[in-house]
N, C-alpha and C positions, 0 to 999 in steps of 0.2 A: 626313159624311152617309152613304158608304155605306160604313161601319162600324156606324150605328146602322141601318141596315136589315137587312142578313147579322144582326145580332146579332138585331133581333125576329121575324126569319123562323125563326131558330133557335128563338127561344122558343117561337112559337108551334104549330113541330113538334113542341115537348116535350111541351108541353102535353095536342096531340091525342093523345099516346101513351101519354098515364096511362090506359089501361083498367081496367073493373074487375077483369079475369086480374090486370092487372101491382098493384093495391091488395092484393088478395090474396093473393099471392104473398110481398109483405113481409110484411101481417099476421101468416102462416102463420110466416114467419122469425122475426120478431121476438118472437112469442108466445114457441116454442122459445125462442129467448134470454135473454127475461125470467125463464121457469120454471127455468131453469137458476142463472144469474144471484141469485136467489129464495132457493134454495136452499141457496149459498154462503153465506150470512149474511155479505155483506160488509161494512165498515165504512162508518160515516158518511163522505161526501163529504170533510171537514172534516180526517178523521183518517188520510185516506190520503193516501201521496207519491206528488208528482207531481212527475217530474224537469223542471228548468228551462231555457230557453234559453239557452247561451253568449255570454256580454257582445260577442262579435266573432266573427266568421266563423274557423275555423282553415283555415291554408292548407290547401287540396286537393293541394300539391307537398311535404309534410316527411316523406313517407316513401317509400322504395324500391319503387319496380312490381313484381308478379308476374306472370311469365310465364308463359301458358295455353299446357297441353303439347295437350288437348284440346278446342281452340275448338268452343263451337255452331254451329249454322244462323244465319243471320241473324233476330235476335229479331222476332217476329211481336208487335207491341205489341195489347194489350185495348183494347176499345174504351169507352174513358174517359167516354163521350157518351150511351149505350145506358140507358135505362129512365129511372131518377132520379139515373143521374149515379154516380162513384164517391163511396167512403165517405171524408170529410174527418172527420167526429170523432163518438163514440159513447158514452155513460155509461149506467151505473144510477142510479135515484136509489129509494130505502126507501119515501119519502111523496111523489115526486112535487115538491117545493118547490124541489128545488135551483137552484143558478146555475153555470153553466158556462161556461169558454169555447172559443171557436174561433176558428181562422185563416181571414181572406177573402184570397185572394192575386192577383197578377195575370190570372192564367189563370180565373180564376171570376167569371164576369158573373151569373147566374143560381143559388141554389141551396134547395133544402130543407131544412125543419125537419120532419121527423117525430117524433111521438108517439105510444107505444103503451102499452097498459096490461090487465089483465087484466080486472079490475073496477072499476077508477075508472072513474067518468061525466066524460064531458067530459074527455079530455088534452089539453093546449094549452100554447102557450110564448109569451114575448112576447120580444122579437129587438131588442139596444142593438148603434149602432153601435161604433167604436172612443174615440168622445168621450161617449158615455153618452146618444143620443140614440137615441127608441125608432122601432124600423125597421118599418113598414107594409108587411104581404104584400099583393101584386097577387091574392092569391086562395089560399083555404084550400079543401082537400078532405078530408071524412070519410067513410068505409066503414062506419062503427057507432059507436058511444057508447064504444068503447075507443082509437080511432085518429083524429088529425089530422096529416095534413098540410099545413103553411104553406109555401105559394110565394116567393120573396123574389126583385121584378126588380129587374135593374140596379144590384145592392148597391153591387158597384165603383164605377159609374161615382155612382151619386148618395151613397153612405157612404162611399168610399174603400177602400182595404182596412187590413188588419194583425188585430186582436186585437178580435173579437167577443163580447157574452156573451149568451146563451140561460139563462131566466128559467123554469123549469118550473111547470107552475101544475094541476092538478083538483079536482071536487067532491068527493073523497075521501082521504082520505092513503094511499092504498096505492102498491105499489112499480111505477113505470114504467122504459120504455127511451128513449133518444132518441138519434135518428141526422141527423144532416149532412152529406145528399150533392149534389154540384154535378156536372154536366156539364163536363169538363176533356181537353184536351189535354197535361196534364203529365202523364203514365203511370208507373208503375213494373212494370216487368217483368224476373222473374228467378226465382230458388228455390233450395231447398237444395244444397250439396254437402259430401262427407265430407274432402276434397282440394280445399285452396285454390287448385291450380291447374288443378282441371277447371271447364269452360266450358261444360258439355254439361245445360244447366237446362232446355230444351224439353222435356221429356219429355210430357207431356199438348200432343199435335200441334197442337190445335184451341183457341184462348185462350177462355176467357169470359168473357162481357160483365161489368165492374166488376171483375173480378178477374185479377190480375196475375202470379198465382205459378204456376209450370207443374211445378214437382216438389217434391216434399213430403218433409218429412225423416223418415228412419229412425226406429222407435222406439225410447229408449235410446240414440241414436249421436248423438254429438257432429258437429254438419255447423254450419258458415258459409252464410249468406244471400248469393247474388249475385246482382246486379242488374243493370237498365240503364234511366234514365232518360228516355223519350221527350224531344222539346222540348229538351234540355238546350244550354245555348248558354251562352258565355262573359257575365256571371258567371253564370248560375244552376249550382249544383252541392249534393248532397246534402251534410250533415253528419253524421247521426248517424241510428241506427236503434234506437227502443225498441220493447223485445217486453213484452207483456203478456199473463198465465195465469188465466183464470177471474175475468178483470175486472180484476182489479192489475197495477198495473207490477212488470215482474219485473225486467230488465232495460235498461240505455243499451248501445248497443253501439257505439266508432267506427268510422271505415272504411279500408281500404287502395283504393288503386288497382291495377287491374292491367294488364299489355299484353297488346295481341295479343289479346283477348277481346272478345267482341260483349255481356259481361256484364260492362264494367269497373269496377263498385262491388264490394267486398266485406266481410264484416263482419271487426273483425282478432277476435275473440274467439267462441268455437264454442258452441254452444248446445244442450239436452241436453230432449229433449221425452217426456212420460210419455201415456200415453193417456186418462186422465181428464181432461186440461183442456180449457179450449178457449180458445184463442191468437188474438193480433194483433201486427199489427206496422203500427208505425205511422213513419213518415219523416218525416224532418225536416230543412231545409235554408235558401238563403239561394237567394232571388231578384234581386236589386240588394243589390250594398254602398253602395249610397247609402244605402237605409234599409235596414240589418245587422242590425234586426230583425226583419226581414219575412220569413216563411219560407212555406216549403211544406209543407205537411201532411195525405200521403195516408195513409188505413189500411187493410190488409189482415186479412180473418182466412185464417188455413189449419187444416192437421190433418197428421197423421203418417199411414205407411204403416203 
């Protein structure tokens, strides 16, 4: 009982904190994204790859640690909770119709469905849980005839979690964006390095809200992503990191451990960033090995120096 109370008290701060600054502010993003996005001519939903999760957890112990010659400061984690939550899963769609899916994982009681669009009337989505059964928002918000937001409570506790799908739907067929983000305690905080055994990712003092990475990589310079996992407790542990350039998967990358680092994830394969695009990264992992498929799934975008 006083689990579900903390929980609706939380809701209902969320709630009050959607202003219209804070609608705006996504619009404003998400527009930029779409026109970008728009412009790539990317490929049908249907036609693109998308990498798959691994039949079974790989042990987090089959490879040798790396020793950090130059440990950080103690990682100051983002704050996962702040606005509409961080980003759990994000697409284009051409005409607006597609289906997509997403991860509901432990740590996500609460989250969002946003829709944006430039000139479709009416964006909207309809939300199936992990058995195909269609999930009812406690409340939808719209800023204009281009953007909704659908609120989804207590997914976990009354849909369960694992593997969601989101149903794009307007009275137009033009090209939209849609984002899914939840309020969470599971963080990823960390950033680039040229040298897999520097440790020194803080570099941006001050973290900000939803966003995790605090140093950006070089342009042209091959640099490793290192991380550190807020929450992380025995089992939960990351498995793999894919990067994505101007909406495609670009890349899976797996991981090393290291010691001695307050940034003990790290990617074993180095990564090589151009200035036109615009990147994500998106993680992926195992919550219980009781169900080995249920993962975690945060996203980040960054940029280069």
């Amino acid at each position: 009982m006083l689990k579900f109370v903390i929980y609706t008290l939380f809701l209902l701060g969320t709630v009050s904190c959607l202003d219209k600054d804070a609608h705006n502010e996504l619009a404003q993003k998400l527009n930029l994204k779409l026109q970008k996005y728009s412009s790539f001519a990317l490929p049908e939903v249907s036609e693109r790859y998308q990498p798959e999760f691994p039949e079974k957890a790989r042990n987090i112990f089959d490879t040798n640690p790396i020793t950090c010659y130059n440990k950080s400061v103690a990682i100051l984690p983002h704050d996962g909770t702040a606005k509409f939550g961080d980003l759990i899963e994000s697409d284009f769609s051409s005409t607006c119709s597609d289906t997509f899916t997403f991860y509901v994982d432990n740590f996500i009681n609460e989250f969002f469905v946003i829709v944006n669009t430039l000139d479709a009337l009416n964006p909207r989505a309809t939300i199936y849980n992990p058995i195909g059964g269609e999930v009812a928002s406690c409340k939808d918000y719209s800023t204009s005839a281009t953007q909704t937001v659908h609120l989804i409570c207590n997914g976990k506790n009354l849909h369960g979690t694992g593997a969601y799908t989101v149903k794009l739907a307007a009275d137009m067929n033009k090209p939209c964006i849609f984002e899914i983000r939840a309020p969470t305690l599971l963080t990823v905080d960390g950033g680039f390095v040229e040298d897999i055994r520097d440790d020194d990712v803080q570099q941006i003092i001050f973290s900000t809200a939803n966003q995790g990475i605090f140093r950006f990589p070089l342009e042209n310079q091959a640099s490793y992503l290192a991380f550190k996992v807020e929450s992380e407790e025995f089992p939960i542990h990351p498995d793999e990191v894919h990067l994505y350039a101007n909406g495609l998967f670009d890349l899976k990358m797996d991981l090393n451990l290291r010691y001695g680092c307050n940034t003990p994830h790290i990617t074993q394969q180095s990564y090589n960033c151009t200035s036109q695009n615009l990147y994500h990264a998106k993680f992926r992992g195992v919550l219980s090995f009781v169900f080995a498929r249920q993962k975690t799934h945060t996203e980040m975008v960054f940029r280069i120096r």
